[in-house]
N, C-alpha and C positions, 0 to 999 in steps of 0.2 A: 407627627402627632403633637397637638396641643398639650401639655402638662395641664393635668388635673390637678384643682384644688384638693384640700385635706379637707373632704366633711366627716372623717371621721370621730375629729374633734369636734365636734359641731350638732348639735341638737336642733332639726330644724322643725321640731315642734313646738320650742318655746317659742318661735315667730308667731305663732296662729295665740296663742294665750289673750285674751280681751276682745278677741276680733269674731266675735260670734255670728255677729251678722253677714261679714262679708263674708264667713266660711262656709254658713249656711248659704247665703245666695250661689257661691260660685258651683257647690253641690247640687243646687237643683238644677241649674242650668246646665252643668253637662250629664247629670242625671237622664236632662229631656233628650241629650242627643244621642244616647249611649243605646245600640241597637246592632245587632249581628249573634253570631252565633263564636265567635274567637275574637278576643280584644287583649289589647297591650294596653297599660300608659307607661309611657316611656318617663324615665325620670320621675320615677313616684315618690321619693323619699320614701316618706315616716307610713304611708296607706292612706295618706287621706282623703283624696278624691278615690282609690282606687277600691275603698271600703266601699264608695256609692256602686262605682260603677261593677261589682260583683256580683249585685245582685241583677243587677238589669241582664249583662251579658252572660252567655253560656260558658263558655272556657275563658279564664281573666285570666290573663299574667300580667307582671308588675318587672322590668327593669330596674334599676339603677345601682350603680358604683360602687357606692357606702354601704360596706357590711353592718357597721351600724345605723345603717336606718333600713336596710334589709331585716333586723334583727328589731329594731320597733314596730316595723310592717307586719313581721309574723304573728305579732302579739294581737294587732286587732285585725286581721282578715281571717277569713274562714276558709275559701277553698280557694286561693289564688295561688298562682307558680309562682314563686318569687327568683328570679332569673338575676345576678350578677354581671352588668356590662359595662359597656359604654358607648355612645352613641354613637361614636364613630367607627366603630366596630360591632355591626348588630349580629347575635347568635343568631340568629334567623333568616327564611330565603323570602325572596320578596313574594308580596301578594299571600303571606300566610294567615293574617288580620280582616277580620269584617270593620272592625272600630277600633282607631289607634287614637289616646289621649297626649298631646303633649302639653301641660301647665305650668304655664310657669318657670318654663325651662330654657326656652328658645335664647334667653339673654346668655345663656351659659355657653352655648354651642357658636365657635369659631366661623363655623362654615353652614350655614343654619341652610341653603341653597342645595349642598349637597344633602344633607338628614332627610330633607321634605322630597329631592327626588326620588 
């Protein structure tokens, strides 16, 4: 197993701060793709696509690593599972998702070949 970065020192909301357009656009666009009855995004940080995609999908959970941005997630999502993992070890069996998110993430993962199979 790859050694995981420390995002628990690490706020990755302030990245999005000024960037209102791009955050807006990237929201709509996986808004339009977000369609099933059970979805993940894997690697959701802080909620921020995963606030959009809540509303679209029937059962949303949210992955990721960082108890603190599990713990900024909680604050603005409504009915989402918020799940602690890591990607290389998924809680879950395969084929349990209608619509799985990954953004923004894929640079982080070692083995990006194995994740996607």
């Amino acid at each position: 197993m790859t050694e995981i970065p420390d995002y628990e020192r690490y706020d990755y909301s302030t990245v999005w701060r000024g960037r209102g357009i791009e955050n807006r656009a990237e929201k709509e666009i996986v808004s339009r793709w977000a369609v099933g009855e059970t979805g993940i995004e894997l690697g959701g940080g802080f909620g921020r696509i995963t606030e959009v995609l809540e509303k679209r999908i029937g059962q949303m959970f949210m992955l990721d690593y960082s108890l603190s941005n599990l713990r900024r997630a909680s604050s603005r999502l409504e009915r989402t599972t918020l799940v602690r993992g890591s990607l290389d070890r998924l809680p879950f069996d395969d084929s349990v998702f209608d619509f799985i998110a990954l953004i923004r993430v894929i640079h982080h993962v070692p083995d990006p070949d194995s994740l996607l199979a």
